[in-house]
C-alpha positions as a Markdown table, in Angstrom:
| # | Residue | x | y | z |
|---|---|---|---|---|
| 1 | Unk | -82.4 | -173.5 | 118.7 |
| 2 | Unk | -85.1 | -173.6 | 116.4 |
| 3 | Unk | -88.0 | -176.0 | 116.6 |
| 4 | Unk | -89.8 | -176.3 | 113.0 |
| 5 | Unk | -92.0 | -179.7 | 113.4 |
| 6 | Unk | -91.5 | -181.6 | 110.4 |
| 7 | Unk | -89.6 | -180.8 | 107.9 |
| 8 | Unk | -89.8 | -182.4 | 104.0 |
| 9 | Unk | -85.7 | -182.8 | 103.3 |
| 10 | Unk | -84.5 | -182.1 | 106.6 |
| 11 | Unk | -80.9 | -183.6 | 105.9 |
| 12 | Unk | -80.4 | -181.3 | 103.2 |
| 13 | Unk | -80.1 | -178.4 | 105.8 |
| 14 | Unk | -78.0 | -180.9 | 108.0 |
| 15 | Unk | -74.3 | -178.9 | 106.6 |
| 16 | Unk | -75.5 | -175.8 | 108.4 |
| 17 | Unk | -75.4 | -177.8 | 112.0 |
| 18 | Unk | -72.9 | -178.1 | 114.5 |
| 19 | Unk | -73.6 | -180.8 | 116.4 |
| 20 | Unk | -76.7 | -183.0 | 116.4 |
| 21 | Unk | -78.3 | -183.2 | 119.3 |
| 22 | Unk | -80.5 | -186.1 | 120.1 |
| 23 | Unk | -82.3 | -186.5 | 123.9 |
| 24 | Unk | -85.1 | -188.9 | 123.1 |
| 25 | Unk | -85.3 | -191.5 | 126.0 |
| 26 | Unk | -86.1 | -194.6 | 124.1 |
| 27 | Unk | -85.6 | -195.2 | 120.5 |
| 28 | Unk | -84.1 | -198.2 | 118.5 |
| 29 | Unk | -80.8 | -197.4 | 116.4 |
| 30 | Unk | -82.3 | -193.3 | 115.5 |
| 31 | Unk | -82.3 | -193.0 | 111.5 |
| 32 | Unk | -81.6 | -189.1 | 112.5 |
| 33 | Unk | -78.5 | -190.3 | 114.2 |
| 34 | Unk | -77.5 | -192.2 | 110.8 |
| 35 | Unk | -78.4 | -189.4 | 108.8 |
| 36 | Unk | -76.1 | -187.0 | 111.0 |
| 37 | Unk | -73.2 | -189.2 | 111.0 |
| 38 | Unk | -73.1 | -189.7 | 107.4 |
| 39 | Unk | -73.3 | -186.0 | 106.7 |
| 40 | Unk | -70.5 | -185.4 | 109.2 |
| 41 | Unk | -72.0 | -184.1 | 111.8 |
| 42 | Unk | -71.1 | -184.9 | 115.6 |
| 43 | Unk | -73.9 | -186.2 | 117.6 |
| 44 | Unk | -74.6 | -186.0 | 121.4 |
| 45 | Unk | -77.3 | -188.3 | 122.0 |
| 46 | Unk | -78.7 | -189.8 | 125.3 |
| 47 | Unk | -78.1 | -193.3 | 125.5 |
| 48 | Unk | -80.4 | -195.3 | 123.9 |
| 49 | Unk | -80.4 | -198.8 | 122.2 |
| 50 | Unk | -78.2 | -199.0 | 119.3 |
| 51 | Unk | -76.7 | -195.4 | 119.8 |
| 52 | Unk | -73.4 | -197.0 | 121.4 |
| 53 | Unk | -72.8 | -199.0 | 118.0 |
| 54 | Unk | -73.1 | -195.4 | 116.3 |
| 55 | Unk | -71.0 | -192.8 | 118.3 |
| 56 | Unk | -67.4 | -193.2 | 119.0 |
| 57 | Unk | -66.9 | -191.8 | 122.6 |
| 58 | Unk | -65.1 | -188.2 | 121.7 |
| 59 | Unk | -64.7 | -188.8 | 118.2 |
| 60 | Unk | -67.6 | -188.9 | 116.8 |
| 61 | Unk | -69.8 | -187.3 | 119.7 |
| 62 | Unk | -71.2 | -188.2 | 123.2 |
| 63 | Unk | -73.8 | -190.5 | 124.6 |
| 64 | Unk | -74.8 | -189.5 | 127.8 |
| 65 | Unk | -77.5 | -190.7 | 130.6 |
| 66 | Unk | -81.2 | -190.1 | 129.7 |
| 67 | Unk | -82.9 | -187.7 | 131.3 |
| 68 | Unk | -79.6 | -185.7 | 132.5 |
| 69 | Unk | -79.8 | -182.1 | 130.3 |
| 70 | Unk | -76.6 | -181.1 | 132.8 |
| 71 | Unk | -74.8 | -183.7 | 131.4 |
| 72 | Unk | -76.4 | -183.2 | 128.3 |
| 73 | Unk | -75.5 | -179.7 | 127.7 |
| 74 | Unk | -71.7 | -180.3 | 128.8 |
| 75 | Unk | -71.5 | -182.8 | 125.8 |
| 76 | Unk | -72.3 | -180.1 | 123.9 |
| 77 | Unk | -70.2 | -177.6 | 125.0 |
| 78 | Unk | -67.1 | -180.3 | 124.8 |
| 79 | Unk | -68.2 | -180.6 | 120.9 |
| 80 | Unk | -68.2 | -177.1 | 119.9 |
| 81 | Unk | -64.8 | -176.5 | 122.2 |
| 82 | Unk | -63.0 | -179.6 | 120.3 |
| 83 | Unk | -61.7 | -178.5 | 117.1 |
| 84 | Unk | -61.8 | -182.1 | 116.3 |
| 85 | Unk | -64.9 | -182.9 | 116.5 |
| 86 | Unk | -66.2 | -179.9 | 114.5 |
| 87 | Unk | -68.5 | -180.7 | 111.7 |
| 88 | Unk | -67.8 | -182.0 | 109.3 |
| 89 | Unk | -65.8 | -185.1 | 110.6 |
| 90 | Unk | -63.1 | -186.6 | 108.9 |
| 91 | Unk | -64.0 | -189.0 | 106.2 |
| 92 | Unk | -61.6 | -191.8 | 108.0 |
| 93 | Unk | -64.0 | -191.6 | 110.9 |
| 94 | Unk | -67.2 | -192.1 | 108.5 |
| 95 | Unk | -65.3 | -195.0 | 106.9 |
| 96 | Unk | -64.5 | -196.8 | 110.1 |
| 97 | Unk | -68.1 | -195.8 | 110.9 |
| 98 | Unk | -69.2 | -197.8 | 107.6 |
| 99 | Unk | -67.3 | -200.3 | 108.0 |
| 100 | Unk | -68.7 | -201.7 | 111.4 |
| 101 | Unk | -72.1 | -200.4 | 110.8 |
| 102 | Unk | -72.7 | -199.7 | 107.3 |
| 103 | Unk | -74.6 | -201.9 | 104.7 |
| 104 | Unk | -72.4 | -204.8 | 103.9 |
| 105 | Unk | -71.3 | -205.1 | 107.8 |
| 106 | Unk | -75.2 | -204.8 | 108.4 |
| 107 | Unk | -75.9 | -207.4 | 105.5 |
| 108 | Unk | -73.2 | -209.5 | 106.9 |
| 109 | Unk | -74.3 | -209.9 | 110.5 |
| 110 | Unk | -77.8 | -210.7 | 109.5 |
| 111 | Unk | -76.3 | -214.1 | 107.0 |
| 112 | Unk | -74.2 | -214.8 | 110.2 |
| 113 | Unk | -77.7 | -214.9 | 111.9 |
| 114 | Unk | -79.7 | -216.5 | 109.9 |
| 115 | Unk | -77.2 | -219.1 | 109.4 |
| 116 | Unk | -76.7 | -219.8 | 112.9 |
| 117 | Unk | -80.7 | -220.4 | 113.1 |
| 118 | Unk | -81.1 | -222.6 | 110.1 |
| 119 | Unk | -78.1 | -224.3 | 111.8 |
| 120 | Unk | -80.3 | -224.5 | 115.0 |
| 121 | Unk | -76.9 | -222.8 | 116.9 |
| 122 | Unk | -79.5 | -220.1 | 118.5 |
């Protein structure tokens, strides 16, 4: 493990990982965690708003209880012992991954919300 402090470009060094490995205890839906995912890279990340939408349960990576490095550090260990989840992941999981959290789904949910409050549904 190496801690650097910030680094300009960081994701270009991202094919060279393993597995992403993201503890923080709060955090809206981590741009790092994007950035990961898109480059292939399994995540185990404690859970954290939005970071359920991201990470498919033993596909994709783990999410597992703040504040636990045990459980933490056995996530990590089941990435690097599953040959399927070894980096890089298969494009169909990033394309599913886009599809219910990319852009246009992104795009898409906001319309269906603003609509809704112009509507005065919400």
């Amino acid at each position: 493990v190496t801690f650097t402090g910030v680094v300009e470009g960081a994701r270009t060094l991202m094919p060279a990982f393993d597995v992403l490995v993201h503890p923080s205890r709060w955090e809206g839906q981590p741009m790092v965690v994007q950035e990961a995912l898109a480059e292939r890279i399994p995540v185990v990340s404690a859970r954290t708003s939005g970071i359920g939408e991201l990470i498919l349960e033993g596909e994709t990576g783990f999410v597992v209880a703040p504040s636990a490095p045990e459980e933490m550090a056995e996530a990590v260990a089941a990435v690097l012992d599953a040959p399927a989840l070894m980096a890089p992941l298969s494009n169909r999981l990033l394309d599913d991954l886009r599809a219910r959290q990319g852009r246009a789904a992104t795009l898409q949910r906001h319309r269906e919300l603003y609509d809704a409050l112009l509507k005065g549904r919400l």
